[in-house]
N, C-alpha and C positions, 0 to 999 in steps of 0.2 A: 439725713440721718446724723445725727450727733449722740455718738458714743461717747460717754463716761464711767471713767474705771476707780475701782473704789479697793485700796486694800484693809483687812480685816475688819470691814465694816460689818454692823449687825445684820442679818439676814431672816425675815421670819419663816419659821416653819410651814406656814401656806405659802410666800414663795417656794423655797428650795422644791417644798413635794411638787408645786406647780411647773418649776423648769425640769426636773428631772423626769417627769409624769408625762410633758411633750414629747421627749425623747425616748418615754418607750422604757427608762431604767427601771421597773418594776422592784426587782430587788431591793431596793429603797423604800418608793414608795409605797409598797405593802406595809412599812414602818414606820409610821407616822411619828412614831413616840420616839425612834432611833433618829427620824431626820430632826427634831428639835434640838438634836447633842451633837450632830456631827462638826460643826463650827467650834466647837466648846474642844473638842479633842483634837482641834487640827491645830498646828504647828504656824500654818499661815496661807490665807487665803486672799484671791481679788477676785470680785465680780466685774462685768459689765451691765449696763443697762440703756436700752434706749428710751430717753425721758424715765417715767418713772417705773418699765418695765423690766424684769433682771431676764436679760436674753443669753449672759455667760456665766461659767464663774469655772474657777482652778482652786483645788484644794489640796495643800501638801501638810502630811505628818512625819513628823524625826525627830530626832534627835537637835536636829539645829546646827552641828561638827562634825559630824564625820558620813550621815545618810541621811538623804530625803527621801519621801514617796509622793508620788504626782498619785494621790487616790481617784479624786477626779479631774477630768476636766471636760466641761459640754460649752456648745453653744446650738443657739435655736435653730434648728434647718434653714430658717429663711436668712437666718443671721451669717450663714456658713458660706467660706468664701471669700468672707470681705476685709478678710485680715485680722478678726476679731482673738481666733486661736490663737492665731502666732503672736500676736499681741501680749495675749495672756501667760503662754507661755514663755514669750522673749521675757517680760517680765518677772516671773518665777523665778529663770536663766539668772539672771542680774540679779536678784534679792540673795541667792545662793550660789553666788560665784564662787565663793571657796568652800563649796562643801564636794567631798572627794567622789560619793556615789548618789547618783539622783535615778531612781528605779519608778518606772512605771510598768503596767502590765496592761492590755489594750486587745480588743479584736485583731482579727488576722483580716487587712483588705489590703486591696492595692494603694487606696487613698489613701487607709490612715499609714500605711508603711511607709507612703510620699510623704503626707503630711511631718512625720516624727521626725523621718530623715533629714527633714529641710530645715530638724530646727538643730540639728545638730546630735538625735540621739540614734544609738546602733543598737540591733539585734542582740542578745545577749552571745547569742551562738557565733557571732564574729569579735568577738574579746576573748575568746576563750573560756568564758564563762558557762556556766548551766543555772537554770534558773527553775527551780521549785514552787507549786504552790497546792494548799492544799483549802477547797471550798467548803466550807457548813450551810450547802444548800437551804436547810431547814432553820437556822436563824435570822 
């Protein structure tokens, strides 16, 4: 397996709906028209691919100074495991070293709470924080 990682490289809309579509993210891919722009409004993205497949990718919007958001981040089931997340993420980490708040919002498992943890991020509720959101199901 020879992974290669690619930052804000272009991405076409039958991939992304294609990786996200794997995973099950429906709320996307019901929006084919929305996944064509999503690259276009992010702040800064890497995929991975194996050969000429996109089996990963991390997408963060902000500010650029003072907040980032990790909006997604997948990799392919088969692809999971093998370092590829943390990869991505470690990456992310280091592209926005000095920016002061980096927020993601994520399922509730035991994996992915391992996962987050190991890469250095906390619970909102153990900062002292609270953390709001509010969904538009229907868009």
């Amino acid at each position: 397996m020879d992974i290669r990682y690619y930052t804000n490289n272009p991405i076409s809309a039958p991939e992304l709906v294609k990786l996200y579509g794997q995973l099950g993210w429906t709320s996307y891919t019901d929006h084919p028209d929305k996944m064509a722009k999503i690259l276009q409004g992010s702040l800064w993205h890497m995929s991975a691919y194996d050969g000429s497949k996109l089996i990963g990718l991390i997408r963060v919007v902000g500010d650029g100074c003072s907040i980032i958001y990790v909006q997604d981040i997948l990799v392919l089931e088969a692809y999971q495991r093998k370092g590829i997340g943390r990869k991505l993420m470690e990456s992310m980490l280091q592209e926005f070293h000095d920016i002061r708040q980096i927020v993601l919002i994520t399922g509730d498992s035991e994996k992915t709470r391992s996962f987050y943890e190991s890469v250095g991020m906390h619970l909102v509720a153990k900062t002292g924080g609270l953390c709001y959101v509010r969904y538009n199901t229907k868009a």
